[in-house]
C-alpha positions in Angstrom: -39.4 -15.8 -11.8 -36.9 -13.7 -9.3 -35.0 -11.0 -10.6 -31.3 -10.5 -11.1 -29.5 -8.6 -8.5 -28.1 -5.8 -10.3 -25.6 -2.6 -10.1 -23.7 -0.2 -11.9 -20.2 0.5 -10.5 -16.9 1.1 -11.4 -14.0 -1.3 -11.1 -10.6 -1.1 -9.6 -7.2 -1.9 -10.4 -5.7 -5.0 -8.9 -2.4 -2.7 -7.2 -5.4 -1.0 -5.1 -7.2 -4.1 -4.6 -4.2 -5.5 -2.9 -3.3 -2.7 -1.0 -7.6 -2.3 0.4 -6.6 -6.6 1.4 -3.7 -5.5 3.1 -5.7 -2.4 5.1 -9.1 -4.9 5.5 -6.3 -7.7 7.1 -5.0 -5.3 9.5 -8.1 -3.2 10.4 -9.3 -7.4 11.3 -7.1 -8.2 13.8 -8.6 -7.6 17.4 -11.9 -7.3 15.7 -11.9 -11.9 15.5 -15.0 -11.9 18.2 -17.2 -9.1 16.7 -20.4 -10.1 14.1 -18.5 -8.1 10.5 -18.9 -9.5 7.5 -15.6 -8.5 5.7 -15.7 -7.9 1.6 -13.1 -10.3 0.0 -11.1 -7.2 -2.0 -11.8 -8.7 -5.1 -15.4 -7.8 -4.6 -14.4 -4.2 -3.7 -16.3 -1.6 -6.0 -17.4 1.8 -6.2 -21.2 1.6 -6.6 -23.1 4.6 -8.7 -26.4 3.0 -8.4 -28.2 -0.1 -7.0 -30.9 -1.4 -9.0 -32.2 -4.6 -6.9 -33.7 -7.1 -9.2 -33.8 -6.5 -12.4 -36.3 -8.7 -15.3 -34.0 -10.3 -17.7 -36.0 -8.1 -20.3 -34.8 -4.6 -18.5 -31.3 -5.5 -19.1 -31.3 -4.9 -22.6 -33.0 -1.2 -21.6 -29.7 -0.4 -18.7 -27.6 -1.3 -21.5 -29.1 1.5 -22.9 -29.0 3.8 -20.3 -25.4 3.2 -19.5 -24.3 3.3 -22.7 -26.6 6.9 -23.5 -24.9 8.4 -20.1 -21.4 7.3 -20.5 -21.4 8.5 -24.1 -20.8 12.3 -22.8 -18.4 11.5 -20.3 -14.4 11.5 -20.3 -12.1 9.1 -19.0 -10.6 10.7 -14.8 -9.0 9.3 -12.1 -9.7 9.0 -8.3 -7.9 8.8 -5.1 -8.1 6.2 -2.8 -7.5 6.6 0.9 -8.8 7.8 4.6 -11.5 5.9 5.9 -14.6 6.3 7.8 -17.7 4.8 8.9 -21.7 5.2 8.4 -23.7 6.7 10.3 -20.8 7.7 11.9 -17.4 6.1 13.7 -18.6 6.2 17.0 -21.8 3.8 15.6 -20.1 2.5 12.9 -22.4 -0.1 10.5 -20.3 0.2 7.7 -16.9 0.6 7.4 -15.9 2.5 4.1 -12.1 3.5 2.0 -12.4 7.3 1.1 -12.8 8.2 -2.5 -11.7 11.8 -4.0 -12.8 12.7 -7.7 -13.8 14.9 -10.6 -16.8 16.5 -10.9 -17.4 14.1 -13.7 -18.1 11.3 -11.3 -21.1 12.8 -9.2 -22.3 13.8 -12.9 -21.7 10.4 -14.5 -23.9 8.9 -11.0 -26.6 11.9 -11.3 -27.1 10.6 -14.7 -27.6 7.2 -13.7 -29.6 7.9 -10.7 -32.1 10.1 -13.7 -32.3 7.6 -16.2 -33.1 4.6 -13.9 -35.7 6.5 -12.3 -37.3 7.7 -15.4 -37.7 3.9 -16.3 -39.7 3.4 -12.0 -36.1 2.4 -10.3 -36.5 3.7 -6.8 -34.0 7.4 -6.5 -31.2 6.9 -3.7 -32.4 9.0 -0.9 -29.1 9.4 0.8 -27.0 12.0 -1.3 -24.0 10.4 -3.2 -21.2 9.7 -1.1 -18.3 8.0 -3.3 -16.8 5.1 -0.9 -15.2 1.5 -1.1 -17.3 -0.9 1.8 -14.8 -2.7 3.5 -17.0 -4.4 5.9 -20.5 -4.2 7.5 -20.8 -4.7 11.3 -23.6 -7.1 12.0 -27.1 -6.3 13.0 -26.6 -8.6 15.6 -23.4 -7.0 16.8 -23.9 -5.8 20.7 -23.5 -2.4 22.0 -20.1 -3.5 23.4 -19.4 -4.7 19.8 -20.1 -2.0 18.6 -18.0 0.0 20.5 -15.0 -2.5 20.1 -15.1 -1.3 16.4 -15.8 2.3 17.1 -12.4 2.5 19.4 -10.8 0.3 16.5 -11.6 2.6 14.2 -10.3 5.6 16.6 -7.0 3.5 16.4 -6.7 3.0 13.0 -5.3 5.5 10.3 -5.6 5.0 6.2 -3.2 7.2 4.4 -3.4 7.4 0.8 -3.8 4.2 -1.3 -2.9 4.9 -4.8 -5.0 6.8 -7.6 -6.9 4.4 -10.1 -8.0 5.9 -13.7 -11.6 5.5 -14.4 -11.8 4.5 -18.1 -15.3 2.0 -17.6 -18.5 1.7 -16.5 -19.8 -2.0 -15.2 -23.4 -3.2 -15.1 -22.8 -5.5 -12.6 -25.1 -9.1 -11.4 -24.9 -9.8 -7.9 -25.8 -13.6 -7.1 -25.7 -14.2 -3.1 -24.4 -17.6 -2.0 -23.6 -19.2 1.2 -19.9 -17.4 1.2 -21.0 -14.1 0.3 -21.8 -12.6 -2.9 -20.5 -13.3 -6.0 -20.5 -10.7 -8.5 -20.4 -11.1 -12.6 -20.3 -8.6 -15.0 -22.5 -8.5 -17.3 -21.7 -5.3 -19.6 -19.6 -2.6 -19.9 -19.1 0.8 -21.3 -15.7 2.5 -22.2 -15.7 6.4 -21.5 -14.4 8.6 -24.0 -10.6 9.3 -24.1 
């Protein structure tokens, strides 16, 4: 039996949704030729922790966990804008929105990141670095590819986007299909008021 793809993230409101759709749209054009898969901005999130497969049996136990570390934490908000890529923009493999928060949310992911590896999840071993992935530029992209999206990304300027209030925390499924991944949520936990 294979696992169920699994995450814990935090949603966004639809008005920044639309406005990351409008930004992915624009960042696109001139960029038809080059090997990027786009995220759809309904599938935009910001991830705390990536599990990988989980047993149907360990959901039950990151229920748990999620609901244990939400418990101490308040509802914030975050800002959404600038933009960037990883490793850097001159060799850009992911193309990310900038996210600016509270304390609360490196604390809320620290917790996570614990927890998960208490129960054999493997730690992170980049430090946090809150984002939104707009897009991933292929493996197969070529050096001139590569630096199409690089002198794209020297163009292109993100101002601020909107702030969103952080009031849940999603354990999210991830099933991969032929058009990309679809993603269901399979619990949630308020945070306190």
């Amino acid at each position: 039996m294979t696992g169920i793809r699994s995450f814990f993230a935090i949603d966004l409101p639809a008005k920044i949704k639309q406005r990351l759709d409008k930004v992915s749209r624009q960042l696109q054009e001139g960029l038809d030729d080059v090997p990027i898969r786009w995220v759809p901005a309904e599938n935009v999130h910001l991830t705390l922790k990536f599990l990988g497969d989980v047993s149907e049996s360990n959901l039950e136990v990151l229920k748990d966990v999620l609901r244990t570390v939400v418990a101490n934490h308040e509802k914030f908000e975050i800002s959404v804008g600038g933009f960037g890529a990883f490793p850097k923009a001159r060799r850009p493999r992911v193309i990310w929105i900038g996210i600016e928060a509270p304390p609360e949310l490196a604390s809320i992911q620290r917790n996570l990141e614990s927890e998960t590896a208490r129960l054999g999840y493997a730690r992170e071993r980049r430090p946090f670095s809150p984002h939104l992935t707009l897009a991933r530029v292929s493996r197969s992209a070529s050096s001139r590819d590569i630096h199409q999206v690089a002198e794209a990304l020297n163009r292109f300027k993100v101002g601020f986007l909107g702030v969103a209030r952080v009031e849940a925390v999603h354990l999210y499924r991830s099933d991969l299909h032929s058009g990309g991944a679809v993603y269901i949520n399979q619990y949630s936990v308020l945070l306190n008021h």
